[in-house]
N, C-alpha and C positions, 0 to 999 in steps of 0.2 A: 396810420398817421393822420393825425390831424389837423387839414390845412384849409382854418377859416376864412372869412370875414376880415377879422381881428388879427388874425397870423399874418396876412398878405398885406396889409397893408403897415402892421408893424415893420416886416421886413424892407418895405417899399421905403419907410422911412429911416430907418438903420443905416441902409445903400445910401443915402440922401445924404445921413448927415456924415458917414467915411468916406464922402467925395467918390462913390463907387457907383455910381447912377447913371450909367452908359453902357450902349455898345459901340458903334464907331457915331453915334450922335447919342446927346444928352436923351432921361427917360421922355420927356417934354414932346422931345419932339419927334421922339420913334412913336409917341404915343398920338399925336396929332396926326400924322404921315399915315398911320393906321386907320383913322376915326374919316378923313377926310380923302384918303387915297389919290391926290392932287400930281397929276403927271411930273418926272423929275424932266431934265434940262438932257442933250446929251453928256456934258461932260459925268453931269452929277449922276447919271447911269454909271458910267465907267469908272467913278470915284468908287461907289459902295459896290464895284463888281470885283474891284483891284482889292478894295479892302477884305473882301470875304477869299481872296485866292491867298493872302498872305495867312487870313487867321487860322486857315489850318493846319495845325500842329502847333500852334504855337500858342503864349501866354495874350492874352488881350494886351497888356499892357510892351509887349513886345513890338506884336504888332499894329499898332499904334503908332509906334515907333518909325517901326518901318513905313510902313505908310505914308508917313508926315515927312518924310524926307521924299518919297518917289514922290509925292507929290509936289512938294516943293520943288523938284529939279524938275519936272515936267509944268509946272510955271514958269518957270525961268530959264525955259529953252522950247524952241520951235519945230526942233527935228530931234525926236528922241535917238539915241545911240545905245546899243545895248553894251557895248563896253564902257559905259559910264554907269547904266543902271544897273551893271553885276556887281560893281565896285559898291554899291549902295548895299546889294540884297545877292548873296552871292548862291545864287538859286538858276542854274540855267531854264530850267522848264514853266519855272514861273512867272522868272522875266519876259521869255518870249512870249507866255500867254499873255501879259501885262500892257505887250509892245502893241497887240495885236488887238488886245481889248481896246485900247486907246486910241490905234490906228483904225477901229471899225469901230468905234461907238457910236456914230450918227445911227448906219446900220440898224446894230445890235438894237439899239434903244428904240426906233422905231419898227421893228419887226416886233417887237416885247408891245409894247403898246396896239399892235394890230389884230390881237391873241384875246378873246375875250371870254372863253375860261381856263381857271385858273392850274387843269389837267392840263393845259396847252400850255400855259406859260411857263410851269416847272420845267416839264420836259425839253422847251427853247431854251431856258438856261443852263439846264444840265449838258445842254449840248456845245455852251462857248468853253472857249480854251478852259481848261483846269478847274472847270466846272461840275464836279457830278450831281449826285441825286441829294445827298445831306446839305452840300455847298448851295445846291441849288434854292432849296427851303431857308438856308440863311441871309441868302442876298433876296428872296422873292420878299420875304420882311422887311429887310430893310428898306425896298421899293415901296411897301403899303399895302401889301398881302398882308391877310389878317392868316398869319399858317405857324406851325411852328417848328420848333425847330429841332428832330429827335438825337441831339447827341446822347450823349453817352449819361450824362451827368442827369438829364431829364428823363432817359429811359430810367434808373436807379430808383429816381422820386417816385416816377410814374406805377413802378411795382412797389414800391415802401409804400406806396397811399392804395393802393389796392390792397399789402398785406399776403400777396402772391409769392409765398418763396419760391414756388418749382419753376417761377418764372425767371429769375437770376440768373440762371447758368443760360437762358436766352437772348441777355443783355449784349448788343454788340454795336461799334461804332459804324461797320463797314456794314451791314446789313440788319433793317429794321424786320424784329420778327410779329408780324401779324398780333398775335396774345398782347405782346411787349407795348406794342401800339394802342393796341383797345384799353390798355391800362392808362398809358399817356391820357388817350381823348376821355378816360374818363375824369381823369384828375382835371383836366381841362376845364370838360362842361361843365362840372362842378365849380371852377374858379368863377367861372363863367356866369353862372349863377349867383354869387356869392359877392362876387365884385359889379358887376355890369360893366366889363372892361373885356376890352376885342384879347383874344385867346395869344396874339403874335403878343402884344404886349405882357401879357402874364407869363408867357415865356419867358421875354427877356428880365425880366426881375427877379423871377424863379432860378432861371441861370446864371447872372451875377449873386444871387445869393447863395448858389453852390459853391463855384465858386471861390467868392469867400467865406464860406466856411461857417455862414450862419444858419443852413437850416441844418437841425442833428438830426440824425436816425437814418443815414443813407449812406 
């Protein structure tokens, strides 16, 4: 597979112009937030930490959804209630991890910030509520961790641009396999190269354009 120069940033504009240029923030500014890696606020820890407990399993534009409503009802009330925010997101184990993100976000946020490399900071957030190790890689980006992020959809690319088929049947969303990865980070530092754009970033553009459906051969 062939992914240039000229391919990556086709694609980057495709997303742009079908209003598909985000993940829980515009490409702008996950790509700023990367480049600049400028400390967030506590709330705005526990926004993008609530938002990556919701995105898994679900469609981005779902959760999204959901999001923009816990959020909204945790504006507009000072004592959260969990029998209000099931009625929201009818998720028992997510809400409490929600409850809890938000009720420790000072915490949370400044222990994340006291962490200064980036082996320690994964492993700190893999360890809040309903946080594991893939969750962990997509909230450390969204923070301004330049890392990416090995779903499912990026491991597939990752062996399509290697051309690895024995690798396939190694593809898994619950556990990344060492080959599966080396292929990733090669596709990577090649973007890497090709763009002069931080790796989290080429991620998330790579990922919205799985996606939807614009890159073939995967």
């Amino acid at each position: 597979m062939n992914l240039s120069r000229e391919f990556f940033f086709d694609l980057e504009q495709r997303l742009q112009d079908a209003g598909a240029n985000s993940d829980l923030e515009k490409f702008d500014v996950i790509k700023e937030r990367l480049k600049n890696k400028t400390p967030l606020s506590a709330d705005e820890f526990a926004r993008e930490a609530i938002y990556v407990i919701l995105a898994g399993g679900f469609s981005q534009k779902t959760a999204k959804a959901i999001h923009k409503k816990i959020m909204d009802y945790i504006a507009d009330n000072d004592q959260l209630q969990f029998d209000a925010l099931i009625k929201i997101f009818n998720n028992k184990n997510k809400i409490n991890a929600i409850l809890k993100i938000w009720q420790n976000r000072g915490v949370y946020r400044d222990w994340y910030y006291q962490l200064s490399d980036l082996d320690s900071k994964l492993a700190y957030l893999a360890s809040l509520p309903h946080i594991g190790k893939i969750t962990a890689n997509h909230l450390a980006r969204n923070l301004g961790e330049d890392i990416v992020k090995y779903d499912i959809w990026i491991q597939r690319l990752g062996v399509a641009f290697a051309g690895a088929d024995e690798l396939k049947s190694k593809i898994d969303n619950g556990r990344l396999d060492p080959d599966v990865k080396a292929a990733c980070g090669a596709m990577f530092a090649h973007l890497v190269r090709e763009t002069g754009l931080p790796r989290g970033y080429i991620d998330v553009v790579l990922w919205k354009g799985l996606q939807n459906h614009m890159i073939e051969g995967v």
